[in-house]
C-alpha positions in Angstrom: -37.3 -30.3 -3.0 -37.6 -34.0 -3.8 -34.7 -36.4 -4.1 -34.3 -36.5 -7.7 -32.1 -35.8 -11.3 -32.2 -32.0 -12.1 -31.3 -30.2 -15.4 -30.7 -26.4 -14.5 -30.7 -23.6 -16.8 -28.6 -20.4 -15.9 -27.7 -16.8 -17.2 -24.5 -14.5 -16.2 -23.4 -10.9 -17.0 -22.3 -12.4 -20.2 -23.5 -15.6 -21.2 -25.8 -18.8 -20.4 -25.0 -22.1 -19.2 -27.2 -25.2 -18.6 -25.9 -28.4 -16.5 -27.0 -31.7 -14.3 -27.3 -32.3 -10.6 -28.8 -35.5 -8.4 -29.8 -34.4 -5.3 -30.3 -37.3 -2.4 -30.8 -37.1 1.3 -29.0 -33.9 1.5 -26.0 -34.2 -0.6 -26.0 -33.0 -4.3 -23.3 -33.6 -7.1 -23.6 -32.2 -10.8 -21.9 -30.9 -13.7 -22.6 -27.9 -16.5 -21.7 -27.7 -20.2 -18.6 -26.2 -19.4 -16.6 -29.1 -17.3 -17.3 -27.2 -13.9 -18.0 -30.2 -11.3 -19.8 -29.2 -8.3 -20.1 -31.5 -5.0 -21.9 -30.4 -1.5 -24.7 -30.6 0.4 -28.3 -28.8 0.9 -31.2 -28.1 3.4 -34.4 -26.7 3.1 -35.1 -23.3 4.2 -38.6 -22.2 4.7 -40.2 -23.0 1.3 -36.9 -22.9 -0.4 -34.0 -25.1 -0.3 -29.9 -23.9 0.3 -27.2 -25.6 -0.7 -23.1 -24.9 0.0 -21.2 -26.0 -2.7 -17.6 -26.8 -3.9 -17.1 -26.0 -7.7 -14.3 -27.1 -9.4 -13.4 -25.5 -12.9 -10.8 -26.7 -15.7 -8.3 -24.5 -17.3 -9.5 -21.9 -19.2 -12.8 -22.5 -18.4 -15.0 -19.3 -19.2 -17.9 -18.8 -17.1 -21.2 -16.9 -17.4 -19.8 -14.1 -15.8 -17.5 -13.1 -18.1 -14.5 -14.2 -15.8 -12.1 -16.8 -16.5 -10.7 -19.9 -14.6 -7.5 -19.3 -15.6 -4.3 -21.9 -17.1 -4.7 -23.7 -13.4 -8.5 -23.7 -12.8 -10.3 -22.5 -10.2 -11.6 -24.1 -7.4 -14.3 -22.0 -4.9 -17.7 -22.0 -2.9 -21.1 -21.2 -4.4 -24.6 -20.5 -2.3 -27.6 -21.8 -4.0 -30.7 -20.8 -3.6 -33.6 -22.7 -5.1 -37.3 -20.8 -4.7 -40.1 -22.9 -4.6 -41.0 -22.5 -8.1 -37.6 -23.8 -9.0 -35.6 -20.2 -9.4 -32.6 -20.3 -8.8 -30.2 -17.8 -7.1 -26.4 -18.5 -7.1 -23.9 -16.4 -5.1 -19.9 -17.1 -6.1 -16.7 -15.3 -6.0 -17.0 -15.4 -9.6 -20.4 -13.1 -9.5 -24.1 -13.5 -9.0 -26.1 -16.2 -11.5 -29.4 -16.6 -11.9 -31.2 -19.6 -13.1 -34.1 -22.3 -13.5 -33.8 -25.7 -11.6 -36.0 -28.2 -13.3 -37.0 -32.1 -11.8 -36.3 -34.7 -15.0 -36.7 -38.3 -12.9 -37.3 -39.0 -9.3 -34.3 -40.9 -7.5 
């Protein structure tokens, strides 16, 4: 995976999402449609690449899962896989996510 701007697509139990992430020299930072930030790092794996992340959710936020963040937010860990074809494979407390990760400009 190239250092570069990403737009990601995504599907839950319940719903779909889309948001933005910049990934460079290891560290990625993005943001979906919902207000959730995320901020970590990644590495590649094989042919795939792995990132650890820390989300952070607003009130009330509903996710894609059909869960919600609550009237304090949540804040928790997510595992991202990206396949080499840019699938995407996201573990969380919050449930399992799968998803599209798509290059829009090099960095």
């Amino acid at each position: 995976m190239r250092d570069g701007f990403y737009r990601v697509d995504y599907s839950g139990r319940t719903n779909v999402g889309a948001g933005a992430f910049a990934l460079v020299r290891g560290k990625i930072a993005g943001l979906d449609v919902g207000g959730v930030t995320y901020t970590g790092t990644y590495r590649p794996d094989g042919n795939d690449v792995v990132s650890k992340l820390r989300a952070k959710a607003p009130p009330s936020t509903a996710f894609v899962t059909g869960m919600n963040a609550g009237p304090t937010g949540m804040d928790f860990e997510v595992t991202l896989r990206v396949h080499s074809d840019g699938m995407l494979d996201i573990q969380s407390p919050i449930g399992a996510i799968q998803g599209r990760m798509t290059l829009i400009s090099l960095l």
